[in-house]
KEVO-617924 format. One record per residue (C-alpha): residue number from 0; residue in three letters; chain; x, y, z. Coordinates in Angstrom, 1 decimal. Layout:
<sites>
+-----+------+------+--------+--------+--------+
: pos : code : unit :     c1 :     c2 :     c3 :
+-----+------+------+--------+--------+--------+
: NUM :  ALA :    A :      X :      Y :      Z :
...
+-----+------+------+--------+--------+--------+
</sites>
This chain:
<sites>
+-----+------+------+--------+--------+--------+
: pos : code : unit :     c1 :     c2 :     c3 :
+-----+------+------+--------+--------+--------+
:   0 :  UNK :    A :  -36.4 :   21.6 :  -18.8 :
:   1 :  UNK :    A :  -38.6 :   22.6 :  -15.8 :
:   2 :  UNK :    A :  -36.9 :   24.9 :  -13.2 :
:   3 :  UNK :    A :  -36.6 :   22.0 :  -10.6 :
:   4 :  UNK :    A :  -34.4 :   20.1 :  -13.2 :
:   5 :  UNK :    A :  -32.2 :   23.7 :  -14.2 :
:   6 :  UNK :    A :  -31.7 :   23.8 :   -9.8 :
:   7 :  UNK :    A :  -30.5 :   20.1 :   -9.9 :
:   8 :  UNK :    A :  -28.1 :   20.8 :  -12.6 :
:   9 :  UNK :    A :  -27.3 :   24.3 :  -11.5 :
:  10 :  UNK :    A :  -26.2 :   22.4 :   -8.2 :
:  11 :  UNK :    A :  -24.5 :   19.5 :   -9.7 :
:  12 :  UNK :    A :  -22.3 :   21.6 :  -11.6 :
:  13 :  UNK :    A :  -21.4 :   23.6 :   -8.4 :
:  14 :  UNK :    A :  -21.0 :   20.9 :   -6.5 :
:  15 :  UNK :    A :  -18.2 :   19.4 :   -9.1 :
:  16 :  UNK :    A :  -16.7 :   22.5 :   -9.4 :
:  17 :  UNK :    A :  -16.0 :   22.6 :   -5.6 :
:  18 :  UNK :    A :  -14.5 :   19.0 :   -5.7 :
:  19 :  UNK :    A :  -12.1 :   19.9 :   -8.8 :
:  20 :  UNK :    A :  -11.4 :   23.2 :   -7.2 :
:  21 :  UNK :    A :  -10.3 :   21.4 :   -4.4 :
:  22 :  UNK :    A :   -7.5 :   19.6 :   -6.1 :
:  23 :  UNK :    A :   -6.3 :   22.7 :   -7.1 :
:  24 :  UNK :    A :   -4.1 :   25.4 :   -5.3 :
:  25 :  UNK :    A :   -6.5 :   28.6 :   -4.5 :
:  26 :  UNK :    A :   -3.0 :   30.5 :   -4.1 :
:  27 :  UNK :    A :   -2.5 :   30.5 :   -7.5 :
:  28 :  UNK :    A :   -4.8 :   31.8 :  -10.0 :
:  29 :  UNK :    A :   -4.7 :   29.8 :  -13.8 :
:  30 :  UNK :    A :   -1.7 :   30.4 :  -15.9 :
:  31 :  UNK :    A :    0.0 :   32.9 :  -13.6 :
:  32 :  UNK :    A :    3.6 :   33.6 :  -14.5 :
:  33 :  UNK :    A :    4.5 :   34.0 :  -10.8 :
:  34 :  UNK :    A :    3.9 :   30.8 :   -9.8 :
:  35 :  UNK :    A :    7.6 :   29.2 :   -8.9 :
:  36 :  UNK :    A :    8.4 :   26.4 :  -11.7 :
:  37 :  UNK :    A :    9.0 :   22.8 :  -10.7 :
:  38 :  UNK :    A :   12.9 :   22.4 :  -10.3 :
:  39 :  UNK :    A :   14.6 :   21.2 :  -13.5 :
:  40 :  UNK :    A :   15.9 :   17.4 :  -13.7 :
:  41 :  UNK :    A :   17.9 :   15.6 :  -15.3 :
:  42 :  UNK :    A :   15.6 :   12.4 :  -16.2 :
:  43 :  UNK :    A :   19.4 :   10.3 :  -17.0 :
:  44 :  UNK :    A :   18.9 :    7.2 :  -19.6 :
:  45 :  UNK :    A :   17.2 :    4.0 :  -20.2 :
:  46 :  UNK :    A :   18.8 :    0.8 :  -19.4 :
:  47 :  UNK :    A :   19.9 :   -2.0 :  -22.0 :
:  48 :  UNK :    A :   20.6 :   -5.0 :  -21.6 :
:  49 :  UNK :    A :   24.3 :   -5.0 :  -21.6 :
:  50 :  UNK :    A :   24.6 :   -1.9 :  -18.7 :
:  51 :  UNK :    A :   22.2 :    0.2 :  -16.6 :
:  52 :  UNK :    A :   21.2 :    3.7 :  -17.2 :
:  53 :  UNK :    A :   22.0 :    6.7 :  -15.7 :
:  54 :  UNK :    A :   19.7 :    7.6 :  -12.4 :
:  55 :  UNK :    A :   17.6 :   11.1 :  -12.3 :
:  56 :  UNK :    A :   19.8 :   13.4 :  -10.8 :
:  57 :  UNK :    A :   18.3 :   14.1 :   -7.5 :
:  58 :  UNK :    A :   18.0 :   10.3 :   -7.6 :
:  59 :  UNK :    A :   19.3 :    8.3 :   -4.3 :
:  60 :  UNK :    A :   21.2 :    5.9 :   -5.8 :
:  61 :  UNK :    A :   21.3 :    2.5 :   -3.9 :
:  62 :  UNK :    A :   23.8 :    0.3 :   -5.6 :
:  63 :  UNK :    A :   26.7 :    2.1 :   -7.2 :
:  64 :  UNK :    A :   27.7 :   -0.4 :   -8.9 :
:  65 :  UNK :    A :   30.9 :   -1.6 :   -6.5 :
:  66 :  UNK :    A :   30.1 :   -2.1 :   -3.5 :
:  67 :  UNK :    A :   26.6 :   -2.9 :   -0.9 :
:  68 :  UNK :    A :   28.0 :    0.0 :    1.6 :
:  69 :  UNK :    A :   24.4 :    1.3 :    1.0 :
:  70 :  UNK :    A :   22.9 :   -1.8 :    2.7 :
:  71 :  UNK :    A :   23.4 :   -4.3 :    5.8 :
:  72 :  UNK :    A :   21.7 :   -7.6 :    6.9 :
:  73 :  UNK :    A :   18.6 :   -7.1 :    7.8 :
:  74 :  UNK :    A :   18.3 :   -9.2 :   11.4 :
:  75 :  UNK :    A :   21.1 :   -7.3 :   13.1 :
:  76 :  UNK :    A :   22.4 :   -4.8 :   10.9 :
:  77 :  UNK :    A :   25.9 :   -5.9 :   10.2 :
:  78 :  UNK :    A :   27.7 :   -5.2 :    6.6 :
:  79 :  UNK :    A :   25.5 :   -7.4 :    4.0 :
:  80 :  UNK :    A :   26.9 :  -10.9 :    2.7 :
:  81 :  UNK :    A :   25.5 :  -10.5 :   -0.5 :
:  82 :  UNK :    A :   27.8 :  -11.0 :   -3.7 :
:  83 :  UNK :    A :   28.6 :   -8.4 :   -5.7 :
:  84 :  UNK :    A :   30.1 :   -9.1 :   -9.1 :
:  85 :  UNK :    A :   30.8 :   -6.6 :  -12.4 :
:  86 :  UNK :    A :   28.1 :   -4.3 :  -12.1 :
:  87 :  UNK :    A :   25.3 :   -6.3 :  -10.0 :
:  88 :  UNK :    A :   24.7 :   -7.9 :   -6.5 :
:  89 :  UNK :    A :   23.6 :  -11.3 :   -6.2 :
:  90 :  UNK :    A :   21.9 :  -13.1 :   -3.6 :
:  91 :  UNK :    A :   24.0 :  -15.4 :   -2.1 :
:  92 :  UNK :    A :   21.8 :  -18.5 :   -0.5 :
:  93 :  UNK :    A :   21.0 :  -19.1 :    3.4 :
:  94 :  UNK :    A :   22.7 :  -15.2 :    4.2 :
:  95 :  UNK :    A :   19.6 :  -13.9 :    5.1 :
:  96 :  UNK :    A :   17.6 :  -10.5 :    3.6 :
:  97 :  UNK :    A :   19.2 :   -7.4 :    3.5 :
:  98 :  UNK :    A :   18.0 :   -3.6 :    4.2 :
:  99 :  UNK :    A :   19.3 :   -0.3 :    3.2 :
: 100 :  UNK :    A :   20.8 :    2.0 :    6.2 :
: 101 :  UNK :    A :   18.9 :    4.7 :    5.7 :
: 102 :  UNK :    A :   14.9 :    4.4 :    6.0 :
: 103 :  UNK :    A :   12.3 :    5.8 :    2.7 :
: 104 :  UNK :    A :    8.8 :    6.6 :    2.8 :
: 105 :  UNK :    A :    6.4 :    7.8 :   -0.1 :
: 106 :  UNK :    A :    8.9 :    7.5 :   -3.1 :
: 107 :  UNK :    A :    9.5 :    6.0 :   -7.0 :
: 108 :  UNK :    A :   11.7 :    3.3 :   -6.9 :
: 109 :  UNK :    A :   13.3 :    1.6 :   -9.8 :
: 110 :  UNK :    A :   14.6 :   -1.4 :   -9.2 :
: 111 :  UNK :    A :   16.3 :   -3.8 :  -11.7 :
: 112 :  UNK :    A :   16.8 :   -7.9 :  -11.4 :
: 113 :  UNK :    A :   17.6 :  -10.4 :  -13.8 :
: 114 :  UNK :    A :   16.6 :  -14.0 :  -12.6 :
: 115 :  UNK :    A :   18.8 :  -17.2 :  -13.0 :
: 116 :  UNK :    A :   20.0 :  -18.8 :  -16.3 :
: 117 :  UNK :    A :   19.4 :  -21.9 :  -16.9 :
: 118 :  UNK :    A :   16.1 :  -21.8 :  -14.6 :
: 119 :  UNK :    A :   16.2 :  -24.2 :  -12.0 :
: 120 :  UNK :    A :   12.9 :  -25.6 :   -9.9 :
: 121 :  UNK :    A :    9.2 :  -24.9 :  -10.8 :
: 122 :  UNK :    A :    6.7 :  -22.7 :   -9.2 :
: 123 :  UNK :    A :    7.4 :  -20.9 :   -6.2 :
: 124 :  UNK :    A :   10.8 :  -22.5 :   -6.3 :
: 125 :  UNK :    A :   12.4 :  -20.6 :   -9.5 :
: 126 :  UNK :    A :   14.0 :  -17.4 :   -9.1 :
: 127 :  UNK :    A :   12.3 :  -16.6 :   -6.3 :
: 128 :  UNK :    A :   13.5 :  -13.0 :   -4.1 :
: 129 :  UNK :    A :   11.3 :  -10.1 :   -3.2 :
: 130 :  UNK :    A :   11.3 :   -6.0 :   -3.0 :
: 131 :  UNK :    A :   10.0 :   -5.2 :    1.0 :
: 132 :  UNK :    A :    8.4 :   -1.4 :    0.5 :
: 133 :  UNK :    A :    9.4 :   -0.1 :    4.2 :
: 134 :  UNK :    A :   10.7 :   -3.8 :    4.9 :
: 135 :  UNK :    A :    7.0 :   -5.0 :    4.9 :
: 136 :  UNK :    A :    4.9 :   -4.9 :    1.7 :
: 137 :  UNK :    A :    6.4 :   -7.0 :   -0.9 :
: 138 :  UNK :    A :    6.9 :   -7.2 :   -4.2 :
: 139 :  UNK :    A :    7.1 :  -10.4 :   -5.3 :
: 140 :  UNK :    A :   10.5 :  -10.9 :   -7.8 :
: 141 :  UNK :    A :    9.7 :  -14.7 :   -9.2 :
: 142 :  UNK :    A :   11.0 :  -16.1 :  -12.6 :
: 143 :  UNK :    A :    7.3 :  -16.2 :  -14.0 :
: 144 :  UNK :    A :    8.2 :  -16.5 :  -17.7 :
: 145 :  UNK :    A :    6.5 :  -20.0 :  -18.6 :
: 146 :  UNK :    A :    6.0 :  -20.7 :  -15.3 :
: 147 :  UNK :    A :    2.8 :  -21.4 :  -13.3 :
: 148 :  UNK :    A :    2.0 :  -20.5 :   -9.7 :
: 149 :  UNK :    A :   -0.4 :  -18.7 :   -7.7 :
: 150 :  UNK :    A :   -1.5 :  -15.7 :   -9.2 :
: 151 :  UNK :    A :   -0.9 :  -13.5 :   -6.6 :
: 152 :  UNK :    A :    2.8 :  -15.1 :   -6.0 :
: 153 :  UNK :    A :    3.6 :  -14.8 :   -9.7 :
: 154 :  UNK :    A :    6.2 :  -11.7 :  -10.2 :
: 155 :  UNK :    A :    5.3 :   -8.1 :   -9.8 :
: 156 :  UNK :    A :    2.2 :   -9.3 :   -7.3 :
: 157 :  UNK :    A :    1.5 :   -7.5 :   -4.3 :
: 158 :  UNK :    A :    2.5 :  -11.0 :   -2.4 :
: 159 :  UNK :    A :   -0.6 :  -12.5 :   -1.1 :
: 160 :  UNK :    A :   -2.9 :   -9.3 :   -1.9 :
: 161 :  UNK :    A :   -2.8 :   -8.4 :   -5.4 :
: 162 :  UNK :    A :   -2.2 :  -10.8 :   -8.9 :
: 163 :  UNK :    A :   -0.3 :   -8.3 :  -11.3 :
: 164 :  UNK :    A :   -3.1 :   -7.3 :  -14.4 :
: 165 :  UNK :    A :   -0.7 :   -9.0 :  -16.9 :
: 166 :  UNK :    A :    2.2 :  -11.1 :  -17.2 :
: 167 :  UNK :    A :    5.0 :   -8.9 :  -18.2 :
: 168 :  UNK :    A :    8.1 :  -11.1 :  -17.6 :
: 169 :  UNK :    A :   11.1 :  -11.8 :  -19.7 :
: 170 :  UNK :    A :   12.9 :  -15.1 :  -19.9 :
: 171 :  UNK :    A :   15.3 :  -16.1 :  -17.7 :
: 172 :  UNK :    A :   19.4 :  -14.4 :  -17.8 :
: 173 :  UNK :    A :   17.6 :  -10.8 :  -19.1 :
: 174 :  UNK :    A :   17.5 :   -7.7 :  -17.2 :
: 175 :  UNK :    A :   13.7 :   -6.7 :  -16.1 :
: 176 :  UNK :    A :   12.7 :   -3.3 :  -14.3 :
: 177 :  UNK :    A :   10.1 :   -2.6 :  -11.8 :
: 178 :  UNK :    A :    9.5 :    1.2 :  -11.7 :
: 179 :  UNK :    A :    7.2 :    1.0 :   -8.6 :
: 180 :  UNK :    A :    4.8 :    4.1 :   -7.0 :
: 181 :  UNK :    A :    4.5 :    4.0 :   -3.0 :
: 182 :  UNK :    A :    2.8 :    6.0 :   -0.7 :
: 183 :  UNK :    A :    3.1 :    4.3 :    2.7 :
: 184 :  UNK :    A :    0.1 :    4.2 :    5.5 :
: 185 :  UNK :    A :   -0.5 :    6.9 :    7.7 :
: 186 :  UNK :    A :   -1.6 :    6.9 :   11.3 :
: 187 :  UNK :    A :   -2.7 :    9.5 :   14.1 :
: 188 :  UNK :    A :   -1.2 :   10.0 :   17.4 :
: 189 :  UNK :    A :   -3.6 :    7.4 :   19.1 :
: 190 :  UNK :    A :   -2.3 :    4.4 :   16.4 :
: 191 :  UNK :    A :   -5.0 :    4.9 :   14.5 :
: 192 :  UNK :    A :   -5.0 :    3.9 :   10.8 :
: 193 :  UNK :    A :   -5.6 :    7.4 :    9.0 :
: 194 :  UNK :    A :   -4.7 :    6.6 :    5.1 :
: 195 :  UNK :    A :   -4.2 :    3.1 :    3.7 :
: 196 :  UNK :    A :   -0.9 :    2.4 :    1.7 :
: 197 :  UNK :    A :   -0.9 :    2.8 :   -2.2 :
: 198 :  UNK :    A :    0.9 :    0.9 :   -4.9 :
: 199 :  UNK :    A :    1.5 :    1.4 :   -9.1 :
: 200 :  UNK :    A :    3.7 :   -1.2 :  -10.4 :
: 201 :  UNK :    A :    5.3 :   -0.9 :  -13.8 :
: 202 :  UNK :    A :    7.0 :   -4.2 :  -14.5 :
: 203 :  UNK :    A :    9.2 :   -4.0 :  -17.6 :
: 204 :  UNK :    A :    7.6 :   -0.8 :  -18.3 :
: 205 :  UNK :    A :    3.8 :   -2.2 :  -18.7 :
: 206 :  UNK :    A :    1.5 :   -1.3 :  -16.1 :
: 207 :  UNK :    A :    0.8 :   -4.4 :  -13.4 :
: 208 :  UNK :    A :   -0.3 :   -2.9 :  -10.0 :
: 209 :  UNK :    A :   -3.0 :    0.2 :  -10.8 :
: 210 :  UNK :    A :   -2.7 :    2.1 :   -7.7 :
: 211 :  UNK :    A :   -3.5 :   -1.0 :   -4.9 :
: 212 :  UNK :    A :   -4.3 :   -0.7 :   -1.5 :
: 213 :  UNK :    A :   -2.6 :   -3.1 :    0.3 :
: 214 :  UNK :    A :   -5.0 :   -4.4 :    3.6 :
: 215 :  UNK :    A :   -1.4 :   -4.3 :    5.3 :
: 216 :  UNK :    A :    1.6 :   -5.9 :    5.8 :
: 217 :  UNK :    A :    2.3 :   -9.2 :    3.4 :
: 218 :  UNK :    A :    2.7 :  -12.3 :    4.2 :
: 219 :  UNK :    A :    2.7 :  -16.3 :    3.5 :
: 220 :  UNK :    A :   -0.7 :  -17.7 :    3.9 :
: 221 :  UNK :    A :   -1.3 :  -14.5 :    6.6 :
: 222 :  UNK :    A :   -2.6 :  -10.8 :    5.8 :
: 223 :  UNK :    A :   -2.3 :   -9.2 :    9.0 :
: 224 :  UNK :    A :   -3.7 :   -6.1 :    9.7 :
: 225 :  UNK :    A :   -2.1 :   -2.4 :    9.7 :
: 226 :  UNK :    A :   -0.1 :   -1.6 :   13.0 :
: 227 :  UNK :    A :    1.1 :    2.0 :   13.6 :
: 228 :  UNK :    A :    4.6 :    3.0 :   12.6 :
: 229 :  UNK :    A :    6.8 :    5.6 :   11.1 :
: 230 :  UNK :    A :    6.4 :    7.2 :    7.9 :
: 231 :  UNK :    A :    9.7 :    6.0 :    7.0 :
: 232 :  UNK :    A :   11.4 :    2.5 :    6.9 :
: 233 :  UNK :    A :   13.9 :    0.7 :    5.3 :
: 234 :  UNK :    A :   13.7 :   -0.9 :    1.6 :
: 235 :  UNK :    A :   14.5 :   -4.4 :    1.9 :
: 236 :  UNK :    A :   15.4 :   -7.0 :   -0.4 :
: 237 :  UNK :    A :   14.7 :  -10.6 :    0.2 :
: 238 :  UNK :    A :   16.8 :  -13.7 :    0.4 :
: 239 :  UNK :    A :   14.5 :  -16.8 :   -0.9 :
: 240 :  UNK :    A :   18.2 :  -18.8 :   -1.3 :
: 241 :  UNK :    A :   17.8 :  -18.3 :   -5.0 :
: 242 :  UNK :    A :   20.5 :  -16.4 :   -6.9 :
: 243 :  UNK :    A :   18.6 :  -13.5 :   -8.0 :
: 244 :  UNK :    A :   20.9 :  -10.4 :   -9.6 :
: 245 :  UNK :    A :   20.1 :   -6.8 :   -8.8 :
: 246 :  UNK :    A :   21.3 :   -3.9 :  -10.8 :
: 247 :  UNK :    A :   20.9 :   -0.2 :  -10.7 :
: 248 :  UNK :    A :   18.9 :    0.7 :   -8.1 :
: 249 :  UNK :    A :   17.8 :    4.2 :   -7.4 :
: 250 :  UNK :    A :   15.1 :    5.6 :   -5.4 :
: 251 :  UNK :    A :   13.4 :    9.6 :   -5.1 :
: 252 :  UNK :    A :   11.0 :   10.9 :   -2.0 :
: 253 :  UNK :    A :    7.6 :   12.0 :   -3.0 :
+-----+------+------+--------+--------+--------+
</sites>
């Protein structure tokens, strides 16, 4: 090797080493017993199908269970009309979509549905609900088990954006999961767009949305474009008048 090709390497490797450094913390040096451990958690249990699991415990939890007091209608905030039966809410038809009081940002949600049995309708007209990240990105929640649509309307699609990489679903009157990564958009004082939203999507535990960015809010037959807001918004859930269940719903800032 002639000395111009031992510079180019000799500055490759420096120049990686400078990018992985910078994913590092200079403030701590490798392995040092000083550096504060993570705080402990308890990771709580899996889900069957015949009940829910127990949340992380510094987990929000979002459904307990009983009662929606964690949510209200989502055009004018008054208590939600959803009905809530033995351990699940349901959505009841032509109420309108519902929001939680209290507004999220980056966070892992887990959210857990289980769509109509015996299915009724075809395509986009079978099971159909969705999961609004901040009210405004959707996950698509759509009885997709033998069940044709548009791919990027089928369940656990990034509605309008994004098909899912596989078709995870389970048949109709079984408890599914999405365990779902967000990190919202960021803009600067001016409104400007700063850092595109990001999205993983584990639907049923297999991997379906590998770390998306959305070009901006969802929509039907529309993708508009990103318009500044807060870091925080409220999770929504949608009302497609199809009686979609929901289950143990939990949710933890990033």
């Amino acid at each position: 090797m002639n000395t111009r090709s031992l510079l180019l390497v000799g500055a490759t490797a420096l120049l990686f080493a400078v990018a992985t450094n910078a994913q590092v913390d200079p403030k701590w040096e490798i392995h040092d017993r000083n550096r504060p451990n993570p705080a402990v958690v308890d990771p709580g249990t899996a889900s069957t199908q015949d009940a829910p699991g127990k949340p992380p415990s510094d987990a929000i939890v979002l459904f307990n269970g009983k009662d929606l007091s964690q949510w209200v209608e989502k055009k004018d905030g008054s208590p939600a009309k959803w009905k809530v039966g033995d351990g699940y809410f349901e959505v009841a038809p032509n109420t309108g979509d519902i929001r939680t009081k209290d507004s999220f940002g980056d966070c892992q949600l887990h959210v857990e549905f289980r769509e109509p049995d015996p299915p009724k309708g075809q395509d986009q007209d079978r099971g159909n609900s969705g999961v609004f990240l901040m009210g405004l990105y959707e996950i698509q929640v759509l009885d997709s088990y033998n069940s044709k649509t548009y791919a990027d309307g089928q369940a656990s699609a990034l509605y309008g954006q994004y098909p899912p990489l596989v078709n995870a679903s389970r048949a109709p009157g079984q408890w599914q999961t999405y365990d779902i990564i967000w990190h919202g958009p960021r803009f600067d004082a001016s409104g400007k767009l700063t850092r595109p939203a990001h999205v993983t999507v584990f639907h049923n535990g297999v991997l379906t949305q590998d770390n998306v960015e959305p070009t901006g809010p969802t929509g039907h037959h529309v993708r508009p474009p990103y318009q500044a807001g807060p870091d925080k918004l409220p999770l929504a859930l949608q009302d497609h008048d199809h009686p979609v269940r929901y289950r143990n719903i939990w949710i933890r800032a990033l």
